[in-house]
VONUTI-598491 format. One record per residue: residue number from 0; residue in one letter; y, x, z of N, C-alpha, C in turn. Coordinates in Angstrom, 2 decimals. Layout:
BEGIN
n,res,n_yy,n_xx,n_zz,ca_yy,ca_xx,ca_zz,c_yy,c_xx,c_zz
NUM,A,Y,X,Z,Y,X,Z,Y,X,Z
...
This chain:
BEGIN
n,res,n_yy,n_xx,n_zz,ca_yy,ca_xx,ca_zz,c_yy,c_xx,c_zz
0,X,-3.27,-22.52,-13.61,-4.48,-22.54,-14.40,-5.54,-21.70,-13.69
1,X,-6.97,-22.28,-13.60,-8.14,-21.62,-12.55,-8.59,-20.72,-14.00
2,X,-9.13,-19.69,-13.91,-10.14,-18.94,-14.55,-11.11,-18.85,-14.15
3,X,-12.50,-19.41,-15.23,-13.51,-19.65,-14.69,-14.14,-17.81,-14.27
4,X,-15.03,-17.80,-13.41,-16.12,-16.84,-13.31,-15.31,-15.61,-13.31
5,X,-15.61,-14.37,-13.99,-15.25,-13.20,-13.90,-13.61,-13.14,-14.49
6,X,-13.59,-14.19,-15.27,-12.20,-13.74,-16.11,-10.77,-13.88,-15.64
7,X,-10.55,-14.54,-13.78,-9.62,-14.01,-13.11,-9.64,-12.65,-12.45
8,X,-10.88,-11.94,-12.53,-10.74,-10.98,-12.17,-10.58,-9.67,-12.80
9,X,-10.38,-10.01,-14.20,-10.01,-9.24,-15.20,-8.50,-9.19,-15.13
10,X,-7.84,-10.19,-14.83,-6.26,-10.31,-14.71,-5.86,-9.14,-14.15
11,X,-4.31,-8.47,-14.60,-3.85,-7.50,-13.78,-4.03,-7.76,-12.11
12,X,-3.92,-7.13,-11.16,-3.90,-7.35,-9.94,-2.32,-7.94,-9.59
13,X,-1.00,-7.58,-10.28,-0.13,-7.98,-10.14,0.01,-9.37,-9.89
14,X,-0.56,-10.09,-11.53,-0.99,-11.70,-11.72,-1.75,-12.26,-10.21
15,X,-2.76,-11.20,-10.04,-3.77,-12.34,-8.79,-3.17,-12.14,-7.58
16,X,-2.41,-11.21,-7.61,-1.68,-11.05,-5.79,-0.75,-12.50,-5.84
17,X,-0.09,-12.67,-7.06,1.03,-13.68,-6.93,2.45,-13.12,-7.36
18,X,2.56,-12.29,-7.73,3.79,-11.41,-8.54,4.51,-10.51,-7.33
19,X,5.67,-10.69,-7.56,6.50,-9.83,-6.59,6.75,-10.56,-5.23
20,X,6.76,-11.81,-4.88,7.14,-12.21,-3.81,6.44,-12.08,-3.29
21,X,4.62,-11.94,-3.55,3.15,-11.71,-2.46,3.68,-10.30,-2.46
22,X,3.88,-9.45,-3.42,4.12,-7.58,-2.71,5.25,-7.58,-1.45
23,X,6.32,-8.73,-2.05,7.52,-8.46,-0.96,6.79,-8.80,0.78
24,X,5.78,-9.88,0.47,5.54,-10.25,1.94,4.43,-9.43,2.50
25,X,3.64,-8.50,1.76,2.65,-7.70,2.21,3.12,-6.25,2.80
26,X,4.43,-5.78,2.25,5.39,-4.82,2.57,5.80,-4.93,3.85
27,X,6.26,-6.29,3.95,7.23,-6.30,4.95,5.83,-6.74,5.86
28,X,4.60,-7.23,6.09,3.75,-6.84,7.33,3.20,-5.89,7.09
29,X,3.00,-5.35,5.96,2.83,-3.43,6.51,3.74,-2.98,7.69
30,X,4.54,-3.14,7.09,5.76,-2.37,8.05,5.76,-3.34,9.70
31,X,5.85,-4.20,9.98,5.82,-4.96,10.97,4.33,-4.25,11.66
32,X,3.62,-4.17,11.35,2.08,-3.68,12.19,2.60,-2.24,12.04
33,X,3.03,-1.66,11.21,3.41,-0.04,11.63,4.30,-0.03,12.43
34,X,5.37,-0.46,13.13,6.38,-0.66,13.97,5.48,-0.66,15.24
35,X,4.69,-1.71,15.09,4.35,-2.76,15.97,2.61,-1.86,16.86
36,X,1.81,-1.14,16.08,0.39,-1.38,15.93,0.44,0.42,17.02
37,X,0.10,0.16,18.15,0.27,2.01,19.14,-0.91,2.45,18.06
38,X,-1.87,2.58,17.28,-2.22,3.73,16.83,-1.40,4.34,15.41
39,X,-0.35,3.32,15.07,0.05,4.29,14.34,1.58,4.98,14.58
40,X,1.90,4.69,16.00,2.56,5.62,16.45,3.24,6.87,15.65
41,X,2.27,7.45,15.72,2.65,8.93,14.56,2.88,8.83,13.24
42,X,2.13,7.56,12.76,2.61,7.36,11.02,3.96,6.89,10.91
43,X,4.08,5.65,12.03,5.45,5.27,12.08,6.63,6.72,12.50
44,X,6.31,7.43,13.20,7.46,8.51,13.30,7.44,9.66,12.44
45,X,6.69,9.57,11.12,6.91,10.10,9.74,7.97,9.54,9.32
46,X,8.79,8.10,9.92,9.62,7.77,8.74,10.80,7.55,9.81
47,X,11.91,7.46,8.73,12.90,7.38,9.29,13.32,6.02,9.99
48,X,14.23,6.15,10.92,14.67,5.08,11.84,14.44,3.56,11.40
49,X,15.25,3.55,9.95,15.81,2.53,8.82,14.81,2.97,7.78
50,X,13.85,1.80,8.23,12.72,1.61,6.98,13.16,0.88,5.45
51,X,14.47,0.53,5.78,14.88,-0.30,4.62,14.75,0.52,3.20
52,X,15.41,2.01,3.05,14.71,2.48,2.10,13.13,2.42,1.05
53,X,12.55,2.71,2.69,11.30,3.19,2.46,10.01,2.09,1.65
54,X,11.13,0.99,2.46,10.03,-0.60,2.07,10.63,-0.82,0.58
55,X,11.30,-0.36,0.23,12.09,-0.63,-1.04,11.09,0.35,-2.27
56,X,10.67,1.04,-1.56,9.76,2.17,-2.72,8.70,2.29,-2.55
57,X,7.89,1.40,-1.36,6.87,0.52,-1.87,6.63,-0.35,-2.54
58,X,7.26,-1.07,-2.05,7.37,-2.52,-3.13,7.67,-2.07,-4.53
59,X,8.61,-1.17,-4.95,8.61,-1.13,-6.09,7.22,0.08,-6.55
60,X,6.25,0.57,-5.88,5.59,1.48,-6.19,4.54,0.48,-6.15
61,X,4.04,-0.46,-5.24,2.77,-1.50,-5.67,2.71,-2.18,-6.44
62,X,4.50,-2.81,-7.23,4.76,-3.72,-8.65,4.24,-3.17,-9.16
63,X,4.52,-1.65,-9.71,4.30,-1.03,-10.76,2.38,-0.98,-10.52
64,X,1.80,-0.44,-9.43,0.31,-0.01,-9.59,-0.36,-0.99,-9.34
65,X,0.09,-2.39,-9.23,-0.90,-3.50,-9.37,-0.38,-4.21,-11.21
66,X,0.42,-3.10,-12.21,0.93,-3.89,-12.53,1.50,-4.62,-13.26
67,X,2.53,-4.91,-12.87,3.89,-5.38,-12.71,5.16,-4.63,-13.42
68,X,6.12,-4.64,-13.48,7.50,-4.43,-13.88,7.20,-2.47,-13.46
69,X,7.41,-1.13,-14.24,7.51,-0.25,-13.91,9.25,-0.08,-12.79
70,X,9.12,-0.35,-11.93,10.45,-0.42,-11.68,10.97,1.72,-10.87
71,X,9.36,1.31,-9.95,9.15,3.02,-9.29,9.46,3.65,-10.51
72,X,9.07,3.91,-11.93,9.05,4.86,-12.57,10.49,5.02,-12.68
73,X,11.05,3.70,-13.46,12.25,4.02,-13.82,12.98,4.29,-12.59
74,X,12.84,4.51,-11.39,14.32,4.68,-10.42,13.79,6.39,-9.81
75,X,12.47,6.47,-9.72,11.67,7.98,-9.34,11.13,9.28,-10.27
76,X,10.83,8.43,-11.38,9.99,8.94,-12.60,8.76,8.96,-11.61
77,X,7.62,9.93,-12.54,6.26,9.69,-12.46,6.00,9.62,-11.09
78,X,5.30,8.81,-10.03,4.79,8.42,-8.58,4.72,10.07,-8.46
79,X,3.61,10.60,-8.46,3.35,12.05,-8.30,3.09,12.01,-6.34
80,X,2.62,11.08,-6.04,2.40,10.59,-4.48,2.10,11.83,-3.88
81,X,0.89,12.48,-4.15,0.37,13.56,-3.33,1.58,14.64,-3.12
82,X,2.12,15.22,-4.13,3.27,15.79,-4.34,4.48,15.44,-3.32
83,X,4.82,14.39,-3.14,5.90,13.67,-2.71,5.69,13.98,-0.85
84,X,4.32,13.49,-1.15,3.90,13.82,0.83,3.38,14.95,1.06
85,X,3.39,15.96,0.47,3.11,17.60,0.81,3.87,17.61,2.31
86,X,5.26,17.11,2.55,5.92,17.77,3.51,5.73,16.68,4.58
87,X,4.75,16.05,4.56,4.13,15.45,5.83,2.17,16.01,6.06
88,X,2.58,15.66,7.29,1.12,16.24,7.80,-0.06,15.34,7.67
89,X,-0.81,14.74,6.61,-2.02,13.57,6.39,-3.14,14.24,6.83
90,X,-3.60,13.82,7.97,-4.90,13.88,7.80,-5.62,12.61,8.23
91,X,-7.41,12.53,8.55,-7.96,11.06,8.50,-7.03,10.44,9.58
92,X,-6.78,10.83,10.48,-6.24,10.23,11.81,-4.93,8.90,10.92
93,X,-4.19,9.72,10.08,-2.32,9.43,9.56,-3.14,7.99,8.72
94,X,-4.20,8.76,7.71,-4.84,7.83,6.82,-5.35,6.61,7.20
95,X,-6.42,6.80,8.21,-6.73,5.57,9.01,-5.53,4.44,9.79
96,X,-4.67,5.22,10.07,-3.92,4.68,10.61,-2.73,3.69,9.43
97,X,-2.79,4.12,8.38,-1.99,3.71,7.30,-3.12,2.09,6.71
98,X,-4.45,2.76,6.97,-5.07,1.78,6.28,-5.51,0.94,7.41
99,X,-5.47,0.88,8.48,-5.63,0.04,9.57,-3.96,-1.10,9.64
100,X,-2.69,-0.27,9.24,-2.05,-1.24,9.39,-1.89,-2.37,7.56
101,X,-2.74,-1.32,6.72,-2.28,-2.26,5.11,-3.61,-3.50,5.20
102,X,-4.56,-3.11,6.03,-5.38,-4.32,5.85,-4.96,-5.17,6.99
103,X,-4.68,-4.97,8.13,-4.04,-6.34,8.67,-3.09,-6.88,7.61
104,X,-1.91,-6.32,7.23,-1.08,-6.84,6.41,-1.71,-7.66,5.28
105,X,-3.05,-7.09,4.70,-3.72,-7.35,3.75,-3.94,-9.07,4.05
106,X,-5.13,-9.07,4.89,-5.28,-10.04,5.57,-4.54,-11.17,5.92
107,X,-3.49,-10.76,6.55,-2.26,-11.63,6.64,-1.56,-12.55,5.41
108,X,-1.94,-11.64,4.40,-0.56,-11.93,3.55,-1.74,-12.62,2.57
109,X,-2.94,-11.54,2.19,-4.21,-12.44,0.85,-4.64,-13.47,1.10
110,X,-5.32,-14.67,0.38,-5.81,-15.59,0.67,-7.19,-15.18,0.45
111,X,-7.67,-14.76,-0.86,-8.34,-14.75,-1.66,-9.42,-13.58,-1.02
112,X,-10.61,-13.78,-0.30,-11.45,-12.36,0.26,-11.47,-11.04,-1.50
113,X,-11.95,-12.32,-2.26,-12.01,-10.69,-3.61,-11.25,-9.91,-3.78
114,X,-9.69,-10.85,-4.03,-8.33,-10.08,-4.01,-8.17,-9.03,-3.25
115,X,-8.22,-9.21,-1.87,-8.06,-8.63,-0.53,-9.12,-7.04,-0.62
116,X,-10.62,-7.50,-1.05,-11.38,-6.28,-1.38,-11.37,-5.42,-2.33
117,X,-10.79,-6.26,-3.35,-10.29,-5.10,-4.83,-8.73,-4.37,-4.17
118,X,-8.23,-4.59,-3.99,-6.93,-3.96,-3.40,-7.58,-2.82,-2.11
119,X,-7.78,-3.36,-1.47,-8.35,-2.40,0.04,-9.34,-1.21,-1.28
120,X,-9.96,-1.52,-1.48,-10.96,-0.84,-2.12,-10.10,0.28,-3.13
121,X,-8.92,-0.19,-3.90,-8.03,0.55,-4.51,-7.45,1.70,-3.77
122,X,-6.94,1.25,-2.72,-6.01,2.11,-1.59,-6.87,2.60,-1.10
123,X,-7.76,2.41,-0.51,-8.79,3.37,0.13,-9.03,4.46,-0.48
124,X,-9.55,4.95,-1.75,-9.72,5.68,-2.48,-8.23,6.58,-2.24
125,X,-6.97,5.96,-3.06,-6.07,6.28,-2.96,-5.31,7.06,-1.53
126,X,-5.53,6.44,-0.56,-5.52,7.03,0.51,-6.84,8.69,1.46
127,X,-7.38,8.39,0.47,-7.95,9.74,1.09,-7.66,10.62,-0.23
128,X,-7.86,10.24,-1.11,-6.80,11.30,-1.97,-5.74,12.40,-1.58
129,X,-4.93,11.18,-0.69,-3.46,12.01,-0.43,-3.40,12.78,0.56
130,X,-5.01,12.80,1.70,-4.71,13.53,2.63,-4.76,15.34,2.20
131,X,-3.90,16.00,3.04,-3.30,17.06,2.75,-3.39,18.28,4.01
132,X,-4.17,17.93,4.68,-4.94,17.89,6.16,-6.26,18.17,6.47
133,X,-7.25,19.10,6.60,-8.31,19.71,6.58,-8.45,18.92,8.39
134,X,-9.27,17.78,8.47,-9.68,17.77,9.86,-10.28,18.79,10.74
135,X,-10.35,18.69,12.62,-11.13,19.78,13.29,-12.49,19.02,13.18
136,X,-13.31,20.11,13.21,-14.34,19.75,13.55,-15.22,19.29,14.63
C-alpha cells in the first residue's frame, strides 16, 4: 500500500526501511565497507577479530531505534551508547569514519533518497553525540 504525500513519512522508520531483513542487509554492508574501506582502519581495529557478535547488537540496536521489536533492550537493558563506548577512543576522525562507512552501506542497501536522508540525518546527530574525544586543534 503507497501513502500518499507526507503520511509515509510519518510511518515508524522501521516500517519504511522494510523491517528486519533491510536492517539485516544494511549491517552486514556496514561491516563489509568497515573491513573493507583504509580510512576506517582504526574503527575497524576497535573491534574484535569476529564481528559476528558485534553485528548481532546492531541489528538488534537499529530494530529497536528505527522502531521495531525492543529486542537490544531486552538482551542489554537500556542502549546507554555513550556509556558503553567510554572505553574506546571517539573522536571526529573514529566518527567520520563510522559515518563514511554507514552511508555507503546506506546507499547500497536504501532505495528511497528520503529514507536514506532521515536515517543519515538521525545517526549523524547520534554520532557526534558519542564522541568522547576533544579534537587537536
Amino acid at each position: 500500500m503507497t501513502l500518499p504525500g507526507d503520511a509515509a513519512a510519518t510511518r515508524p522508520m522501521f516500517a519504511r526501511i522494510g523491517g528486519a531483513i533491510a536492517i539485516d542487509r544494511l549491517v552486514e554492508a556496514f561491516y563489509r565497507r568497515m573491513d573493507s574501506e583504509p580510512s576506517a582502519k582504526a574503527l575497524r581495529a576497535m573491534h574484535s577479530e569476529d564481528l559476528g557478535p558485534t553485528r548481532q547488537l546492531l541489528k538488534r540496536y537499529l530494530l529497536e531505534w528505527m522502531g521495531g521489536p525492543k529486542l537490544y533492550t531486552a538482551m542489554r537493558g537500556q542502549p546507554r551508547l555513550r556509556e558503553r563506548h567510554l572505553s574506546f577512543s571517539i573522536g571526529a576522525a573514529e566518527r567520520d569514519a563510522w559515518l563514511f562507512c554507514m552511508r555507503g552501506a546506506l546507499e547500497e542497501t536504501i532505495e528511497a533518497p528520503d529514507l536514506r536522508a532521515d536515517i543519515d540525518a538521525a545517526l549523524t546527530k547520534l554520532t557526534f553525540w558519542m564522541r568522547n574525544q576533544a579534537d587537536e586543534a
